[in-house]
NUKOL-545442 format. One record per residue (C-alpha): residue in three letters; x, z, y. Coordinates in Angstrom, 2 decimals. Each point is the difference from the previous one (the first is absolute). Example, Ala and Ser with C-alpha at 12.3 -4.5 7.8 and 13.67 -1.06 7.14 Angstrom:
! NUKOL-545442
residu: ALA	x: 12.30	z: 7.80	y: -4.50 $
residu: SER	x: 1.37	z: -0.66	y: 3.44 $
//
This chain:
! NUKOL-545442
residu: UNK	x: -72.82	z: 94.58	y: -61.16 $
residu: UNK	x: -1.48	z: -2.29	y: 2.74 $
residu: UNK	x: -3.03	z: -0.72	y: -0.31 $
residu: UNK	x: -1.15	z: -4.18	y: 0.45 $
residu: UNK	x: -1.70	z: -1.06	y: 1.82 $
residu: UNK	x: -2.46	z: -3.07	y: 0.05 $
residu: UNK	x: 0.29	z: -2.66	y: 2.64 $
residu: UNK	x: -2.43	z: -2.61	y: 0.49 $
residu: UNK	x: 0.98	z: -4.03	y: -0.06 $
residu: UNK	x: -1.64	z: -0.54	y: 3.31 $
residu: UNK	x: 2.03	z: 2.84	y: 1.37 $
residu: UNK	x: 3.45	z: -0.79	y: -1.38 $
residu: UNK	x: -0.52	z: -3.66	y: 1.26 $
residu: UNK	x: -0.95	z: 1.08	y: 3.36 $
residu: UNK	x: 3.37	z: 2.16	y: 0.24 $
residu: UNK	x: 2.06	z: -2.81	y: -1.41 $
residu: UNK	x: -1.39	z: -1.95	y: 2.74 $
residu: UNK	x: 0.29	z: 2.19	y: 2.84 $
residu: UNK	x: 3.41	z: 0.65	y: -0.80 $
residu: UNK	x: 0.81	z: -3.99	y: -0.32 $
residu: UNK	x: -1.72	z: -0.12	y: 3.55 $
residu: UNK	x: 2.40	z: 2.50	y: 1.02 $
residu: UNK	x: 2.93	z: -1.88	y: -0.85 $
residu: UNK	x: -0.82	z: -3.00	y: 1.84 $
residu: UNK	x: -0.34	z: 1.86	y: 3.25 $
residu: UNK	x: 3.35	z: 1.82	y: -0.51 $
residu: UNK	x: 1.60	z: -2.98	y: -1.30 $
residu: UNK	x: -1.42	z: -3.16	y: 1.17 $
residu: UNK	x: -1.62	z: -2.76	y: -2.14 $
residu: UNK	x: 1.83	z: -1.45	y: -2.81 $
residu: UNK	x: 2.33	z: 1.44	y: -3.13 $
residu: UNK	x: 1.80	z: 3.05	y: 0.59 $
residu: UNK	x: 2.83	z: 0.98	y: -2.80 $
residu: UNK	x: -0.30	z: 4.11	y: -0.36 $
residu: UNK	x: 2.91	z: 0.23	y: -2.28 $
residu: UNK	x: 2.89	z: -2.42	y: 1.73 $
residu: UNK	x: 3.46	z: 1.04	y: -0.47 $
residu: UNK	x: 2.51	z: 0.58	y: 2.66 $
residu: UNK	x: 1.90	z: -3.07	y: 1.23 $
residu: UNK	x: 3.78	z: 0.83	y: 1.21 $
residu: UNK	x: 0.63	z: -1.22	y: 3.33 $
residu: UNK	x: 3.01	z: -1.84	y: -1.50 $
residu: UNK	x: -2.39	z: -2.34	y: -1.97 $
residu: UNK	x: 0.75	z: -3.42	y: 1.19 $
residu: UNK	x: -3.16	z: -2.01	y: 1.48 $
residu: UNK	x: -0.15	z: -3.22	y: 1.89 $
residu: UNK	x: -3.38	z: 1.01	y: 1.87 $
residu: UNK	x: 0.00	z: -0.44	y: 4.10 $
residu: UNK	x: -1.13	z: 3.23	y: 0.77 $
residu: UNK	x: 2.48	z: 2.29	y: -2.20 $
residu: UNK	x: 2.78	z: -3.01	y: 1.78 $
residu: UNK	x: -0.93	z: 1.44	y: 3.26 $
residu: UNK	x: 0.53	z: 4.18	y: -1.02 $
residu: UNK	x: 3.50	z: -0.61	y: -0.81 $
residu: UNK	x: 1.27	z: -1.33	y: 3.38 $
//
């Protein structure tokens, strides 16, 4: 069996944080989807710049 172990609030907030920190210098500022499904290429948009790949 494993054995548990005890982790302090203060701790387990300052790991949350760290690792939210983390994620805004990888990913920028702002709301970043983690689960977002695939989007065919075939998916018809009206947006400028996906306008410009198909040229």
């Amino acid at each position: 069996m494993k054995k548990k172990t005890t982790i302090s609030l203060d701790t387990l907030k300052a790991m949350r944080r760290g690792g939210r920190e983390a994620e805004m210098q990888l990913l920028g500022p702002g709301f970043h989807s983690s689960t977002r499904q695939h989007k065919s290429k075939k998916t018809y948009t009206r947006k400028q710049k996906h306008k410009n790949m198909n040229d």
